[in-house]
C-alpha positions as CSV (number, residue, x, y, z in Angstrom):
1,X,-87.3,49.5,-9.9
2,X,-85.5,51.7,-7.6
3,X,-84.8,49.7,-4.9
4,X,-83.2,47.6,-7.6
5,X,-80.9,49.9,-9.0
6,X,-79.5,50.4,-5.7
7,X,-79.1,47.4,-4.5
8,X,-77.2,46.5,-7.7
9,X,-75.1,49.6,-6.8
10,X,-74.2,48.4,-3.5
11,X,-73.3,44.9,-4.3
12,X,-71.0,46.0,-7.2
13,X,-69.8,48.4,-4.7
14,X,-69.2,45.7,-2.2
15,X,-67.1,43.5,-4.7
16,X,-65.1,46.6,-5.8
17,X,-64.2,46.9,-2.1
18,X,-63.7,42.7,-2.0
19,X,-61.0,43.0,-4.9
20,X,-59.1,45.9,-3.7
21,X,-58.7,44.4,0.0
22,X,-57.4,41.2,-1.5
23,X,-55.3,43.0,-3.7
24,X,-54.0,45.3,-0.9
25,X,-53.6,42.8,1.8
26,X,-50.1,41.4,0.8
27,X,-47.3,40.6,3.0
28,X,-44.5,43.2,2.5
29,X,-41.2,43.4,4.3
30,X,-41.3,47.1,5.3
31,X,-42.5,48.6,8.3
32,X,-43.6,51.7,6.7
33,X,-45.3,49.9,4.0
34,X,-47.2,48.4,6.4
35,X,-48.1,51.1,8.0
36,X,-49.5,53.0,4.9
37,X,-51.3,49.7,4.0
38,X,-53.1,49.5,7.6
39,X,-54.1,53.4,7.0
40,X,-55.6,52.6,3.8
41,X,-57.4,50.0,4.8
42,X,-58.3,52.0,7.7
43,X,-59.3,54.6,5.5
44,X,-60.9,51.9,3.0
45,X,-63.6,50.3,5.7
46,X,-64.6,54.0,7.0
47,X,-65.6,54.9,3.3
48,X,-67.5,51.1,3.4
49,X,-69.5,51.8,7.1
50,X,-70.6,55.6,5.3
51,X,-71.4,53.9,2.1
52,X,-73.6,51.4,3.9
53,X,-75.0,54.0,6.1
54,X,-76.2,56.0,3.0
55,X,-77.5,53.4,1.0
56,X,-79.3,52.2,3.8
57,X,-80.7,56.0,4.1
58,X,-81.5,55.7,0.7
59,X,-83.7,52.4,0.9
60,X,-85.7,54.3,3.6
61,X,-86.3,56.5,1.2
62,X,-87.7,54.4,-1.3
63,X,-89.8,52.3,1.1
């Protein structure tokens, strides 16, 4: 039942992530808008890999 409930976690996780890269992944004209977007997103997918890394940790645990 565990194992479960995380996995449900993780995948509504994982479309959280989905959404807010598509919203964030727009076209805009300025440079420095750019560049804050690419930080976020840098940012974004370095929260993602520690995320995965936990709840992988986390299934270990429960196996």
């Amino acid at each position: 039942m565990l194992k479960l409930i995380i996995e449900v976690i993780i995948g509504i996780m994982w479309v959280v992530a989905g959404a807010y890269m598509a919203k964030n992944n727009k076209n805009s004209k300025s440079s420095a808008s750019n560049k804050s977007n690419k930080n976020v997103q840098t940012i974004f997918s370095m929260m993602m890999r520690k995320i995965t890394t936990i709840s992988l940790r986390m299934k270990e645990i429960v196996l």
